[in-house]
C-alpha positions in Angstrom: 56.7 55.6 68.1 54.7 58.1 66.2 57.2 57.5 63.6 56.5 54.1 63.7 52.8 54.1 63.6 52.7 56.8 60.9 54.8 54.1 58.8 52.6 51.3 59.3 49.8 53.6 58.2 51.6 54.1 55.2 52.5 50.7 54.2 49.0 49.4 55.0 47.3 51.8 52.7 49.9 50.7 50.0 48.8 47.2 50.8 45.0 48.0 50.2 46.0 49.6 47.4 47.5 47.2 45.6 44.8 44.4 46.9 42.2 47.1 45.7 44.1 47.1 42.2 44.5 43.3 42.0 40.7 42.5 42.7 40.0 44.9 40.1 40.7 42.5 37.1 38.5 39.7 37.9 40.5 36.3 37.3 37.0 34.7 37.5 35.8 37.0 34.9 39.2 36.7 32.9 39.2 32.6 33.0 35.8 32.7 31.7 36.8 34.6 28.9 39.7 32.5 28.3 37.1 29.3 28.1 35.0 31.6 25.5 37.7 32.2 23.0 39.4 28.5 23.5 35.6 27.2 22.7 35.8 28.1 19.4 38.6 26.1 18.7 41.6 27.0 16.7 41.1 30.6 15.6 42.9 30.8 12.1 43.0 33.9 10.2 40.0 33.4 7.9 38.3 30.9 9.2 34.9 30.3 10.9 36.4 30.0 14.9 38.3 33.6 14.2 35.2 35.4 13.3 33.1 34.3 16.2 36.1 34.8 18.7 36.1 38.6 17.5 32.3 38.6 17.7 32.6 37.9 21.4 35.4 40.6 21.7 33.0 42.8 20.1 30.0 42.2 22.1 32.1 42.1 25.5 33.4 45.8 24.8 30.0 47.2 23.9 28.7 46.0 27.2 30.8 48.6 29.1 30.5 50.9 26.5 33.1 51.3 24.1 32.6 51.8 20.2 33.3 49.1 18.0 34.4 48.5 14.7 36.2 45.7 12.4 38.8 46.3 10.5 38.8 44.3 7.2 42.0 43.6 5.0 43.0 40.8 3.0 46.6 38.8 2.7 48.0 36.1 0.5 48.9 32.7 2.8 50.9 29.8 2.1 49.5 26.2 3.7 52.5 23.0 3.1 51.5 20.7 0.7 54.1 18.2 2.2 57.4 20.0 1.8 60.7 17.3 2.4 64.6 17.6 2.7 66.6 14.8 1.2 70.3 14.5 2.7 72.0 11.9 0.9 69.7 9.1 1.5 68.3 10.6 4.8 64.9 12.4 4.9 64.3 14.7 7.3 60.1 16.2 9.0 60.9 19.7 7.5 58.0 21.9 7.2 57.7 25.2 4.8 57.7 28.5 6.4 54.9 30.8 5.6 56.1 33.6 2.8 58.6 30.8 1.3 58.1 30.2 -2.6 57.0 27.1 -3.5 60.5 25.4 -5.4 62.1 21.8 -5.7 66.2 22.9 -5.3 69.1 21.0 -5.3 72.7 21.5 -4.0 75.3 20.9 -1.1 74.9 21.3 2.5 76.4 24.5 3.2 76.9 25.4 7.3 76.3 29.2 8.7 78.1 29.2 11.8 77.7 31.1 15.1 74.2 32.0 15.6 73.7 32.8 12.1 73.9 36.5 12.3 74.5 38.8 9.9 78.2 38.9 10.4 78.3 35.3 10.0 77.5 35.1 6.8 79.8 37.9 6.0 82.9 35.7 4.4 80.9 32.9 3.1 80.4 31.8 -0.2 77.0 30.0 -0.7 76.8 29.7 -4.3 74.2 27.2 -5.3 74.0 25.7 -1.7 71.3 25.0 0.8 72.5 26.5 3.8 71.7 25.2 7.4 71.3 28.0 9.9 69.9 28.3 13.5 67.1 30.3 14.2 67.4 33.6 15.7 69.3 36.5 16.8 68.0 38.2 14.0 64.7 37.7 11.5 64.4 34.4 9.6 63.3 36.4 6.4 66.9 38.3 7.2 68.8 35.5 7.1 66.8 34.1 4.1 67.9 37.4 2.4 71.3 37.2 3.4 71.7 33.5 2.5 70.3 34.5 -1.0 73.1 37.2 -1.6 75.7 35.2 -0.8 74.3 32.4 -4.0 72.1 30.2 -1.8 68.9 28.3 -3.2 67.5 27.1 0.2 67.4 27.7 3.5 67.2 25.4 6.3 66.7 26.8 9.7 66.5 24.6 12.7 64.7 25.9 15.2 64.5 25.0 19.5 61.0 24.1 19.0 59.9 20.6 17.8 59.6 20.1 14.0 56.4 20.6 12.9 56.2 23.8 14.4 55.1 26.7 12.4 57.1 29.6 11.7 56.2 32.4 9.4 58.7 35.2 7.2 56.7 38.0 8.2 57.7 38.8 4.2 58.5 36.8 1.0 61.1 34.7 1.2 63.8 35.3 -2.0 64.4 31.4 -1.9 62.5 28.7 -0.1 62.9 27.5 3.5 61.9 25.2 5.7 62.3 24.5 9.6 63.5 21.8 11.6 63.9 21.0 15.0 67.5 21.1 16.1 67.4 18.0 17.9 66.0 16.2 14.3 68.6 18.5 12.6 71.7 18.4 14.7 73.7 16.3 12.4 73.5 18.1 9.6 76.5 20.5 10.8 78.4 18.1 9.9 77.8 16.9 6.8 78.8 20.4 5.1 78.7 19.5 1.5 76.5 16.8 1.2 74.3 16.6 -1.8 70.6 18.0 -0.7 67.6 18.2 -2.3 64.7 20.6 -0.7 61.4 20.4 -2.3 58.8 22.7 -0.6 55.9 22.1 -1.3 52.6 25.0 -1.1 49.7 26.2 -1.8 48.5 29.6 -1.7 45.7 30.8 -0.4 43.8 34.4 -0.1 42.7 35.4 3.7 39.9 37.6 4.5 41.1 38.9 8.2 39.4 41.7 10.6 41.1 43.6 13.4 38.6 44.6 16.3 38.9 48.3 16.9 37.5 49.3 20.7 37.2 53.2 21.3 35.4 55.6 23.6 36.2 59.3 22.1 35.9 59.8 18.2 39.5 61.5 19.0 42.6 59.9 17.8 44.2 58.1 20.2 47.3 59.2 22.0 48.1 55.1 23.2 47.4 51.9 21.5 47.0 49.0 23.6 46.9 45.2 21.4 47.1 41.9 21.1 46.9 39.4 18.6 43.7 37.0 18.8 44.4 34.4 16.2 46.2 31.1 16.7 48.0 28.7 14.7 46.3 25.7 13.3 46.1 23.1 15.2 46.5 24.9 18.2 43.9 26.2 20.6 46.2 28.9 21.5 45.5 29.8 25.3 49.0 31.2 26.1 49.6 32.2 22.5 47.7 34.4 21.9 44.3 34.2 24.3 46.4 35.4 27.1 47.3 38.5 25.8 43.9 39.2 24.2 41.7 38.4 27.7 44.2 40.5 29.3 43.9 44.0 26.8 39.7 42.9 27.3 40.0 43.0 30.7 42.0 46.1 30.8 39.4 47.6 28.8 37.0 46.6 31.3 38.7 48.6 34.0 39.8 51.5 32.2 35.9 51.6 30.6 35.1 54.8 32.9 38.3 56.5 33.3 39.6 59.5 31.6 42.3 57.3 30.3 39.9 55.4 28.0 39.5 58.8 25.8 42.7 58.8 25.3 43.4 55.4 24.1 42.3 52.5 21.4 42.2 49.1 22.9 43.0 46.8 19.1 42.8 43.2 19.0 44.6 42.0 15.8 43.7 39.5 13.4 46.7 37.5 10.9 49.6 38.0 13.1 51.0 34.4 13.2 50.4 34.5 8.9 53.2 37.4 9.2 51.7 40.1 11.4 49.5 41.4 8.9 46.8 43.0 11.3 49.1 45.4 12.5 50.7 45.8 8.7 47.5 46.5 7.7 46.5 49.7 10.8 50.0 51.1 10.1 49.5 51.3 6.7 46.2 52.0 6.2 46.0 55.0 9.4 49.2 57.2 9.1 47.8 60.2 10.7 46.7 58.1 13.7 50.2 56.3 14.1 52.2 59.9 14.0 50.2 61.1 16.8 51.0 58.0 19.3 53.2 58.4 22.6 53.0 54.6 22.4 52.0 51.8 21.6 52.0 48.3 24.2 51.5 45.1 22.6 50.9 41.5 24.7 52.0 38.4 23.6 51.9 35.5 25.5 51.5 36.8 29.2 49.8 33.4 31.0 52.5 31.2 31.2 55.9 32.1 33.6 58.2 30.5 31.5 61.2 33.0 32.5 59.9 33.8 36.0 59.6 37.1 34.8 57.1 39.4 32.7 59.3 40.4 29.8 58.9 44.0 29.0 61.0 45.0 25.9 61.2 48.2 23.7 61.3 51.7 24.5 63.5 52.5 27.5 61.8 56.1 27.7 58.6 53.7 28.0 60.2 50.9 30.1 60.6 53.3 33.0 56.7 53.9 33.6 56.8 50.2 34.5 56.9 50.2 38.9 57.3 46.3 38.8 58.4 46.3 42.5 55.0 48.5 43.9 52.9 46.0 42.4 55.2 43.1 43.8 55.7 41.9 40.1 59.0 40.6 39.0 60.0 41.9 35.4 62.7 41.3 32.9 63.8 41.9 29.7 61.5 41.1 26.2 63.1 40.1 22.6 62.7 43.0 20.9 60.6 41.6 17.6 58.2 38.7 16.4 55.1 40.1 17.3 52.7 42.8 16.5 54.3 46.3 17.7 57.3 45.9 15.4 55.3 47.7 12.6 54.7 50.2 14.8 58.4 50.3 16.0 58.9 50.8 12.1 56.9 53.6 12.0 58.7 55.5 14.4 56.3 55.0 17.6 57.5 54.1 20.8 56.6 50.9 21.6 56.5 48.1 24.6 56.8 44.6 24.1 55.0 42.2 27.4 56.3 38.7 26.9 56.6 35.7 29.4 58.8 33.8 27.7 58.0 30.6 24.8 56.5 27.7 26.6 57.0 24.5 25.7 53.3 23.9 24.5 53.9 27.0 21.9 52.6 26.2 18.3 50.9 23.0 19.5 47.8 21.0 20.1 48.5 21.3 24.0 48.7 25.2 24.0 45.7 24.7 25.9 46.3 27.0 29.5 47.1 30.3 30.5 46.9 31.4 34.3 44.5 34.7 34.8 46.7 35.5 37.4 50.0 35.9 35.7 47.9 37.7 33.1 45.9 39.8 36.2 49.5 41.4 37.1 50.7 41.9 33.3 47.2 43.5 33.5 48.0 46.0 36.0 51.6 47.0 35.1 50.3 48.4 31.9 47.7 49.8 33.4 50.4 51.6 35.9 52.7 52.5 32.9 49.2 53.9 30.9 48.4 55.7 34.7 51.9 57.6 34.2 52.2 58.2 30.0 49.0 60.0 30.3 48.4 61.9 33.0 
């Protein structure tokens, strides 16, 4: 009986615990900030809604006391000028992908089969063909660069997502490409050797972005914490990317007075849907700081439950700090690039990915929720994975 009680002792502190660490993000607090950021409207790198979304960042952190600082860089964009794909005498809603050159090119339909990995363009011969690939498995730019060593002029990748959708290089593309929704595009895997004419269409513009840099030691930080805070025109961008930012502001919030907040840079990046040039531009620009990291945890998309799961890809040194099943939060496995802690995976840091899947509103008009709950809990497994990397 003792036993028993002693038990039940035990699993009710647990349980006030964990309510104690749940009512410490604020969901009220978190939805409000969410409402702040959508406000402003579509937050393209550059433009007028991006600068006051990271004013409010900025303001929010020096209310509990952290240091702030922008981080200014510039980038090269492409915007479509009305990029098309003739096949035979059918047209197709292509749209350019951002680091494609600008260039009107004409051949045959040429198929990549399989899921247009690197092996499968291993026997093919794509001399002066467009080539029709599905996206992913491995980078577009990859497959762009692939395509192009085996003789092809274009690229065509058709994409889960409806057409219209924008997709970005992360790089410069050897020859142009253009996406299209594979239920527009389907039939095109069929007509292998058709003649094609791809004319993309671009202008190119120079961006003025600014990372938001949060800190509360001059020291260099031993953890990075980030998200991106920029959207996609067009888009308000609540799951993609407000989620992730309200939840790293929150976090911030909480970890404001802990010895943990010495130790760690809380970065909210600017340009990542233009090619991830933010955190291109803190990698390059701060090698000492990068060597030093034990980590670095990057949120993307963390408000809608798309795959019943939080995704958590990356470092498996890292992925073991995660205790999903104390905080009663069901995790699962994260793709392991498209988002901002891939330069830092380049530059030899360990990193995490937290992803909750694509949701259907991704890259559109109606990206226009995210539930503070869902982003509450991806709140508090990093904070329980920080807890253990640095004590």
């Amino acid at each position: 009986m003792g036993r028993q009680l002693f038990l039940r002792g035990a699993l009710g502190l647990v349980a006030i615990g964990l309510l104690a660490l749940a009512q410490a993000f604020s969901t009220e607090r978190m939805q409000a900030d969410l409402q702040a950021l959508l406000s402003q409207g579509p937050r393209v790198a550059g433009l007028p809604a991006t600068t006051a979304a990271g004013e409010y960042l900025a303001a929010e952190l020096r209310k509990v006391g952290y240091t702030v600082e922008f981080q200014p860089f510039t980038y090269s964009r492409t915007r479509d000028q009305g990029s098309s794909l003739l096949v035979g005498t059918t047209s197709f809603p292509v749209s350019s992908v951002a680091g494609s050159p600008g260039r009107r090119v004409e051949g045959p339909l040429a198929v990549v089969p399989g899921a247009g990995l690197a092996a499968d363009f291993a026997d093919l011969n794509l001399q002066g063909a467009i080539a029709v690939v599905r996206r992913g498995g491995i980078p577009g730019l990859e497959k762009a660069r692939l395509a192009a060593e085996r003789g092809a002029v274009g690229l065509i990748l058709l994409t889960e997502e409806p057409s219209g959708t924008r997709f970005t290089f992360g790089g410069n593309s050897p020859i142009p490409g253009v996406t299209l929704s594979q239920s527009d595009g389907a039939g095109l895997f069929s007509q292998a050797g058709t003649r094609a004419v791809l004319d993309v269409r671009i202008v190119t513009e120079e961006v003025q972005g600014r990372n938001v840099i949060a800190r509360r030691s001059s020291q260099n930080p031993l953890v990075i914490v980030g998200a991106h805070y920029d959207s996609v025109p067009g888009s308000p961008g609540a799951n993609d990317n407000a989620s992730g930012t309200v939840t790293v502001l929150e976090l911030a919030r909480q970890l404001a007075d802990s010895p943990l907040a010495a130790q760690i840079w809380f970065l909210f990046f600017d340009g990542e849907e233009d090619g991830l040039w933010g955190s291109r531009r803190f990698v390059e620009q701060n090698p000492e700081i990068v060597r030093g990291l034990k980590g670095m945890l990057n949120l993307d998309m963390v408000g809608v439950n798309v795959n019943g799961t939080l995704g958590i890809g990356g470092s498996g040194e890292l992925r073991a700090l995660a205790d999903c099943n104390a905080l009663q939060v069901a995790c699962g496995s994260a793709p392991g690039g498209g988002s901002d802690h891939v330069p830092f995976a380049q530059a030899g840091v360990p990193v995490l990915f937290f992803f909750r899947g694509l949701d259907p509103n991704y890259h559109r008009p109606t990206d226009t929720l995210a539930d503070p709950v869902l982003m509450a809990q991806t709140g508090q497994v990093v904070r329980g994975i920080l807890e253990r990397l640095l004590r």
